[in-house]
Each structure stands twice: as structure tokens, then as C-alpha cells.
Phi, psi and omega in degrees: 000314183319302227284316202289310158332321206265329173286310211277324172305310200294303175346273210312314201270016204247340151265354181248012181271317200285308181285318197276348178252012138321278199309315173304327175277357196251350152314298192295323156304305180328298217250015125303304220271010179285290179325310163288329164311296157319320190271355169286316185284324169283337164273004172229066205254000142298135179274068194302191182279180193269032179282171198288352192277324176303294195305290157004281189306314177324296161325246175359312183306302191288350179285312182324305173311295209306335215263313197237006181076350208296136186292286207297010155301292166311320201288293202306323154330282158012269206302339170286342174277320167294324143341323189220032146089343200061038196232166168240221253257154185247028159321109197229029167232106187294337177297355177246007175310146170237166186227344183303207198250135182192155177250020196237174203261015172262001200239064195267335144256024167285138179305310226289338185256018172246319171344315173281006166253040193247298201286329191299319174294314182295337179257341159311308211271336196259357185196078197288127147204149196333303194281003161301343215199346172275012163265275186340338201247321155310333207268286179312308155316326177303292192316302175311332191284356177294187159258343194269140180242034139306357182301296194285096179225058168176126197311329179294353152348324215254343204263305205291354199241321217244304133020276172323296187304307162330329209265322176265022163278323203303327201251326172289331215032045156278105198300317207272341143322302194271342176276300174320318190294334192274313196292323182292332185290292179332288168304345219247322200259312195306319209249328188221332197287128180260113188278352171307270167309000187056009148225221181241109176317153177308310186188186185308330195291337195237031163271151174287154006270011183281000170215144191218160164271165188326297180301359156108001200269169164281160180231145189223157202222351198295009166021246200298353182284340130359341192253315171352306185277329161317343172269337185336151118284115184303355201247356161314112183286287179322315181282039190263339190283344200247352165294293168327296157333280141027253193291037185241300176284000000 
């Protein structure tokens, strides 16, 4: 009886030995990811534009919020949507909307400038009201009723652009999200996705072999589109194709 007691302690202390270094370790992240937060918020404590390089980090803040609870992770979010209006490029005469690459308020489908309705939507599910999501859902719905699917014609596209959609089928349940999105992928894979290698050339320009390295190798560019798949819904027929791409790259 001692000896089986003396098997069920060491059992017991070698989980809770197992458990306190779980714990140190997800403390020792926990307390990485205060640190690099914090000193980002504290040297940027201006509220810049909604472009994708702001927005990006946003995205990032708010997994940061979801992750450690920290209030003023949100609140600096918040304050950056409201700054800027809830809006990416704020143009509101569509004819002259643009999808090339530009930094002026007419390049209202370019993705670098929908990205921020990725952070707008994440602050919609966490506190919903309309006007939170009513620029994003004018801007993304207009771009759907075209017939042209060429928006995405550069990889980081997938990340900054695809995102949205996903997050605003989730909330509209307008099935045509989710339609558009496959169609945009479809073209986006025609033009730069190496299926050999299974990743993404920067953009068109730079498939191989019309663009090469010093060394005769392909240059692939596909950074952030890994993130991509992740919004994904699984029960989506259409989207297994863009799931898979996904967990390939």
C-alpha cells in the first residue's frame, strides 16, 4: 500500500511539476508580448491613417487584447478607428474609386486600404453597431456588384483584402462574400501562386522565369499571405480549395 502511495505522489508531483512549467511558459510569452506592446504604444502614441502598414499592427493589437484581456489594447484600437472615421481611403465619388496601388483617398479598393475593415469588424463583434462596419460594407459590397475579380493582384492582397471578407460574411451572412472571395482567389492564383512550390511570387511580375535571382532560383514574396486562411469557414464548399492553399503554404 506505502509503495503504491509513494507511485501515485511521484505521479502527482511530476504534473504538477509539468503544470508550474506550462505555466512559466505561457507567463514568459504573456510577458514578451506586454513588452513589445507596450513600447510600440508608448513610442507611437499618435494615432496615424488607416493604411495598411497602421492597420496591420491593429489586427496584431487586438489578437494582443483577445490574448492577455489588457483594456487599453482596445481602447488604443478604438481610438485609432475613430481617428480615422471608420474608414480606409475616404473617397465617397465612386467613380473615380481606384484598385491600383496609390496612398490618396481615390484608392478606395486598393486592399492596403481595406485592411483596416479587418480591425472595424473585430471591434463590430466586440461591441456591435452599424456604424462601425458601414463604410467597409459600402466600400466591399460596391467592389462586389463589378464583374471585374483583378483586385487582388499582389500577394500580400490575401492577407489584407481576404480577411475582410471572411469577417463580413460571418456577420452579414451574405453568401456573396464568400462567392466574390473565391472568385478573387481564383484569379490571384492564375497570375502569381507557384503550385509547384506551393507559394506566391510577389505579384506577376515576378514569376519565373521572367524574373529570377542572381543564381538562375525563383523569388517568391508571399510574406503575410499565410495568415490568410485562417478566417476561413470550414463548412464553406467552395472555400476547401482556398483552405488547403492555406495549410500548404
Amino acid at each position: 500500500m506505502h509503495k503504491y502511495k509513494c507511485i501515485i505522489l511521484g505521479m502527482l508531483a511530476i504534473i504538477c511539476f509539468s503544470c508550474e512549467q506550462k505555466k512559466s511558459q505561457v507567463d514568459e510569452v504573456m510577458e514578451i508580448v506586454h513588452r513589445v506592446n507596450n513600447y510600440w504604444q508608448s513610442n507611437n502614441p499618435k494615432h496615424g491613417n488607416s493604411f495598411w502598414h497602421r492597420a496591420a499592427y491593429h489586427t496584431g493589437n487586438l489578437e494582443a487584447y483577445h490574448l492577455t484581456k489588457e483594456p487599453k489594447y482596445l481602447k488604443f484600437s478604438q481610438a485609432w478607428a475613430e481617428h480615422n472615421d471608420w474608414k480606409g481611403a475616404k473617397s465617397d465619388n465612386k467613380a473615380e474609386w481606384k484598385y491600383t496601388y496609390g496612398e490618396t483617398d481615390e484608392y478606395v479598393l486598393f486592399g492596403d486600404f481595406q485592411t483596416c475593415f479587418q480591425v472595424y469588424a473585430d471591434l463590430y463583434n466586440l461591441d456591435p453597431a452599424d456604424y462601425k462596419i458601414a463604410r467597409a460594407r459600402e466600400v466591399m459590397e460596391y467592389q462586389m456588384s463589378t464583374h471585374y475579380n483583378g483586385y487582388w493582384w499582389w500577394a500580400d492582397g490575401l492577407y489584407m483584402a481576404m480577411p475582410v471578407m471572411t469577417r463580413l460574411h460571418a456577420i452579414t451572412q451574405n453568401p456573396q462574400y464568400l462567392e466574390k472571395m473565391h472568385e478573387y482567389l481564383v484569379f490571384a492564383d492564375s497570375i502569381m501562386y507557384d503550385a509547384d512550390a506551393k507559394l506566391y511570387y510577389r505579384d506577376a511580375k515576378y514569376v519565373y522565369p521572367k524574373h529570377k535571382s542572381m543564381n538562375g532560383k525563383k523569388i517568391f514574396g508571399h510574406g503575410v499571405t499565410a495568415g490568410y486562411w485562417q478566417h476561413l469557414p470550414e463548412y464553406c464548399r467552395t472555400c476547401q480549395r482556398m483552405i488547403n492553399t492555406g495549410m500548404n503554404i
